[in-house]
N, C-alpha and C positions, 0 to 999 in steps of 0.2 A: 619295140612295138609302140604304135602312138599309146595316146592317152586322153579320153574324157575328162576334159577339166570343167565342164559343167555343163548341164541340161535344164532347157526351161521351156514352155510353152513357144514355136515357132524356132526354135534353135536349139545347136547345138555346135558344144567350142571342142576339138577336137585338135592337140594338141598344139593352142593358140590358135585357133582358124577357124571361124565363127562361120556353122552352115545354117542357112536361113531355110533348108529346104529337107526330105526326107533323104536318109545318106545309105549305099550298101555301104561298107566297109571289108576288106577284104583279109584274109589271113598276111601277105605280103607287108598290108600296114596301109595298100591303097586304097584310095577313098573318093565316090561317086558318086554321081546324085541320082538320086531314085526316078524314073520318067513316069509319067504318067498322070491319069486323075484330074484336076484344074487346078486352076489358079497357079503359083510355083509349089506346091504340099504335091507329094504322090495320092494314088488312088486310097479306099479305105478298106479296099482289099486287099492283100498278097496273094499274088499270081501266080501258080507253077513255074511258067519262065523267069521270075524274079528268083524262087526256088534254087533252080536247075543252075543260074548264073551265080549261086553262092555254093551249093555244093558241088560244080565242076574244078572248084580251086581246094580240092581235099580236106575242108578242117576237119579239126578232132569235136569240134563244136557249132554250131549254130546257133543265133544269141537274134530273137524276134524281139523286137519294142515294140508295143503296139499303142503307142499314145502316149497324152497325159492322163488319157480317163478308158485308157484300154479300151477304146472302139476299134483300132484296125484288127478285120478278121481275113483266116485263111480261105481263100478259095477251095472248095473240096479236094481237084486235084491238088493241089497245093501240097494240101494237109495228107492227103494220100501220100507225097511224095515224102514230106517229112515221117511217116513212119515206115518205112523202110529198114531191116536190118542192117545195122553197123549207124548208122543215123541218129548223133546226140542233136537234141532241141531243147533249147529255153526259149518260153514265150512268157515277155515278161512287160508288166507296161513301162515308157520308156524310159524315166527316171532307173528304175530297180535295175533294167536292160543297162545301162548305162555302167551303172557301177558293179555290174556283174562281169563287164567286158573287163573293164579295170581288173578283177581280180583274178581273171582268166587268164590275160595279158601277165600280168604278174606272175603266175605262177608257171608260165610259157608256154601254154596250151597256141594253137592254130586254131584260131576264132574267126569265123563269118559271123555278116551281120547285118539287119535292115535294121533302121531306128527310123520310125515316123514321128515327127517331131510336133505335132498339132493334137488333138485331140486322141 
């Protein structure tokens, strides 16, 4: 499984491979870049179809970052969608998100993931 090897404001190194931009992450270990919002950052919402694109690959977990100062919030449906029975959520801001993947990863859980890497 990759590995976060470190999170900072506008980045994130994700097992040596520096993403300047918000990333899903996928249980397989694959790893994408968030569309949306301006500039190269994704939007400062999450959207049910961002959702729907992390739990159509079955994790046993889903792992929200929502920042460095926890402003990305959910979209209602969104957050609808995340509570759903059988539907594990961590929304964490993204640093804490970061090394929560690690220990997930670790312990060999099947981890989804958005990490927004700005604000």
């Amino acid at each position: 499984m990759p590995r976060v090897d470190s999170f900072e404001f506008g980045s994130i190194v994700i097992d040596g491979r520096r993403y300047g931009h918000d990333v899903l992450v996928f249980p397989d270990g694959a790893i994408k870049r968030r569309k949306g919002g301006f500039w190269k950052f994704g939007s400062h919402v999450i959207k049910k179809v961002e959702i729907d694109e992390l739990l159509k690959t079955n994790p046993e977990i889903v792992v929200l970052g929502t920042g460095t100062d926890a402003r990305l919030r959910l979209a209602s449906d969104a957050e609808l969608a995340l509570k759903e029975p059988g539907i594990n959520c961590a929304v964490l801001p993204s640093l804490a998100a970061s090394e929560r993947l690690n220990d997930l990863w670790d312990s060999g859980k099947r981890v989804a993931a958005l990490i927004h890497v700005t604000c």
